[in-house]
C-alpha positions as CSV (number, residue, x, y, z in Angstrom):
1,X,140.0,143.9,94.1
2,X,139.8,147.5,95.2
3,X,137.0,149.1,97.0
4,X,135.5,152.0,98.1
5,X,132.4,153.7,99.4
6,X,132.3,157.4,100.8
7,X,129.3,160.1,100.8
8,X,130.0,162.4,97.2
9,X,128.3,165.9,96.0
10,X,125.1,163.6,95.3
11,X,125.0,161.6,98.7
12,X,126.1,157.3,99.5
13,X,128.0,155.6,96.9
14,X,130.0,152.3,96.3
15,X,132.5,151.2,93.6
16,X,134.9,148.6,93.8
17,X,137.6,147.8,90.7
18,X,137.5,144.5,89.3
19,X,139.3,142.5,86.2
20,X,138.8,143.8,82.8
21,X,137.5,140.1,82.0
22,X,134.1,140.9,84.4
23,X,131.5,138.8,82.1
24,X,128.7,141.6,81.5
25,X,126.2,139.1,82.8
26,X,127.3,139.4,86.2
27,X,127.0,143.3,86.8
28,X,124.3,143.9,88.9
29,X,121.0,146.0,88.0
30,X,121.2,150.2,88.1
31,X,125.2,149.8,88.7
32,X,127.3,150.9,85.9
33,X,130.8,149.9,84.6
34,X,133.0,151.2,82.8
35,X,136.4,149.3,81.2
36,X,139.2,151.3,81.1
37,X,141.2,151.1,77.6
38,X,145.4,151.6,77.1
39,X,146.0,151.7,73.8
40,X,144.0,148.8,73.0
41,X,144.1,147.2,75.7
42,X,141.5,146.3,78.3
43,X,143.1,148.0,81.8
44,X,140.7,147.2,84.9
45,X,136.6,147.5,84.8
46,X,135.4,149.5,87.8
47,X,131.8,149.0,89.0
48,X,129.6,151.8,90.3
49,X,126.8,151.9,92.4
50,X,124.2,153.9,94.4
51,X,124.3,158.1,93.5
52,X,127.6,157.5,91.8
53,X,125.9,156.3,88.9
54,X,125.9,158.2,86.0
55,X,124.4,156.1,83.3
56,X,123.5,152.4,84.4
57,X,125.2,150.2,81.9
58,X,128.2,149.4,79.9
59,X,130.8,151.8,78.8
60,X,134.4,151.8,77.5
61,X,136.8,154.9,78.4
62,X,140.3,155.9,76.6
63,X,142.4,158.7,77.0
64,X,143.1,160.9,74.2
65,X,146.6,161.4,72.0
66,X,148.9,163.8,74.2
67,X,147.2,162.4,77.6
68,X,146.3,165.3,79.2
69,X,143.3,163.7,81.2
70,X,141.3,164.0,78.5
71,X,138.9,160.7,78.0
72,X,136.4,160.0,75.5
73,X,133.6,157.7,76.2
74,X,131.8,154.6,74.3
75,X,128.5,152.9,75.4
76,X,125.9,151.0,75.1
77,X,123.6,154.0,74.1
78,X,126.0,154.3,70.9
79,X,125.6,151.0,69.2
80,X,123.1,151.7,66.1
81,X,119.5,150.7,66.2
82,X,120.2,148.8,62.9
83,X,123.2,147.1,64.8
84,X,122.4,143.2,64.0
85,X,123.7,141.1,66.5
86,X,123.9,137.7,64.4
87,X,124.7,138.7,61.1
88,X,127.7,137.9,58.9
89,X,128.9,140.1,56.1
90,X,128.7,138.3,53.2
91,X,130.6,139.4,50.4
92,X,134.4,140.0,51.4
93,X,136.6,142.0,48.5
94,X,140.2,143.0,48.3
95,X,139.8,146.4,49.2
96,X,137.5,146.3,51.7
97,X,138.6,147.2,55.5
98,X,138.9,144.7,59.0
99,X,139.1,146.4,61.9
100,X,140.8,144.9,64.9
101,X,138.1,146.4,68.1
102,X,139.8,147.7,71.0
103,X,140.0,144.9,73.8
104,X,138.2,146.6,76.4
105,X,135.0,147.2,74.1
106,X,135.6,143.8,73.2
107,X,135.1,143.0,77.6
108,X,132.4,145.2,77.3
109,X,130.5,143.3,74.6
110,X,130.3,146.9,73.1
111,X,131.4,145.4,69.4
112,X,128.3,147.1,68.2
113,X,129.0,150.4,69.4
114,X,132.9,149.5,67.7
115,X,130.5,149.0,64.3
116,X,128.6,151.9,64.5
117,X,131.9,153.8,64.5
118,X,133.4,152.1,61.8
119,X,130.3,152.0,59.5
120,X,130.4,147.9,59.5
121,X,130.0,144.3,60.7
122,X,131.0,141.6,62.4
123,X,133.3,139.6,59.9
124,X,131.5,136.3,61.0
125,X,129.7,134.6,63.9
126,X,131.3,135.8,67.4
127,X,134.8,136.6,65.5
128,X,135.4,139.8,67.4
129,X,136.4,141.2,64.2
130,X,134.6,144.1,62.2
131,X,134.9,144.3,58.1
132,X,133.9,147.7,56.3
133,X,133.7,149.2,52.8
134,X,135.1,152.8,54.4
135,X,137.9,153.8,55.4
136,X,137.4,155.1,59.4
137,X,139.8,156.7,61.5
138,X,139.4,155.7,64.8
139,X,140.9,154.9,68.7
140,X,138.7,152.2,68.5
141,X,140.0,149.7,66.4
142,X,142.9,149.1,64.5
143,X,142.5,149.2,60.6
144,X,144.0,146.6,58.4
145,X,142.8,147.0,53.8
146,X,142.3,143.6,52.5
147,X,143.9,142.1,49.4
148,X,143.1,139.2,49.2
149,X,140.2,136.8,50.3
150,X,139.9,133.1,50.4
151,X,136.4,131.4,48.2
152,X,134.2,130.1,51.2
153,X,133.8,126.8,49.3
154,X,137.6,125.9,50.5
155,X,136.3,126.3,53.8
156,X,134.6,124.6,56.5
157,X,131.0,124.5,55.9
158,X,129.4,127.7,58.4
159,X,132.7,129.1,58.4
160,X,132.3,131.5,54.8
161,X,135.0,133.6,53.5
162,X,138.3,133.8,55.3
163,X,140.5,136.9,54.8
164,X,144.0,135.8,53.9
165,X,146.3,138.6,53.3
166,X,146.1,142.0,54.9
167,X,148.5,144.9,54.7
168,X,148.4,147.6,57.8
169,X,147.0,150.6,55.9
170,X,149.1,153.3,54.8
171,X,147.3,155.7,57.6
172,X,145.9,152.7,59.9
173,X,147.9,154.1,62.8
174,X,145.9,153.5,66.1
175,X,144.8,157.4,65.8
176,X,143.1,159.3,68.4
177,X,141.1,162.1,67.4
């Protein structure tokens, strides 16, 4: 773990750098943290405290296409107001869209802020996985189009409809606007 503390343009702060896995329970009240994302995947999770704080929270951070220190930010404030936390989509078609979330929104439990994007929802109870009827282009999540779905009656009772073929979509390129 790295660490830090120094005086900055808006007086005492701390941070320290900790593993992407941080469980979002632990970070302590008024800090922030932010996940750091590498094309997909969750980097480090640094923790902020004191006047260093720019928005207390969760947030995930990804550099652009082309580099060029250019980041783009997603948090908590961006998951949707209608953003259900427990519910299960319940009618799966060929032609509908999963998205595969980014890791590090996934370590910052910001899968609804992943769904707001995209326009959908989770694909099942705590799946990780996001189903939608449009077709988004985003850094957030890779795309896959569904073709073919499994009846939920040859499943598991709780379980519903499994997804059983998926083809990358034609333009499903991790893209980064």
């Amino acid at each position: 773990m790295e660490r830090g503390a120094g005086v900055g343009d808006k007086g005492w702060c701390r941070w320290c750098e900790v593993q992407p896995w941080l469980p979002v329970q632990s970070i302590p009240a008024q800090a922030e943290a932010v996940w750091v994302s590498f094309a997909g995947v969750a980097l480090e999770c640094s923790l902020w405290w004191g006047a260093a704080v720019e928005s207390p929270g969760r947030s995930v951070v990804r550099s652009l296409a082309g580099g060029g220190g250019e980041w783009v930010r997603l948090g908590e404030s961006d998951v949707a107001s209608s953003w259900p936390t427990n519910r299960v989509w319940p009618d799966l078609e060929p032609g509908m869209f999963l998205y595969d979330p980014d890791k590090a929104a996934l370590a910052a439990d910001l899968l609804g802020a992943v769904a707001s994007v995209v326009g959908g929802d989770e694909i099942g109870p705590a799946t990780g996985y996001l189903v939608a009827r449009e077709q988004i282009d985003t850094g957030w999540a890779r795309r896959w189009r569904i073709h073919e779905v499994l009846p939920s009656t040859s499943r598991p009772s709780g379980l519903g409809p499994a997804v059983t073929t998926w083809k990358p979509d034609a333009q499903a390129t991790r893209s980064r606007p």
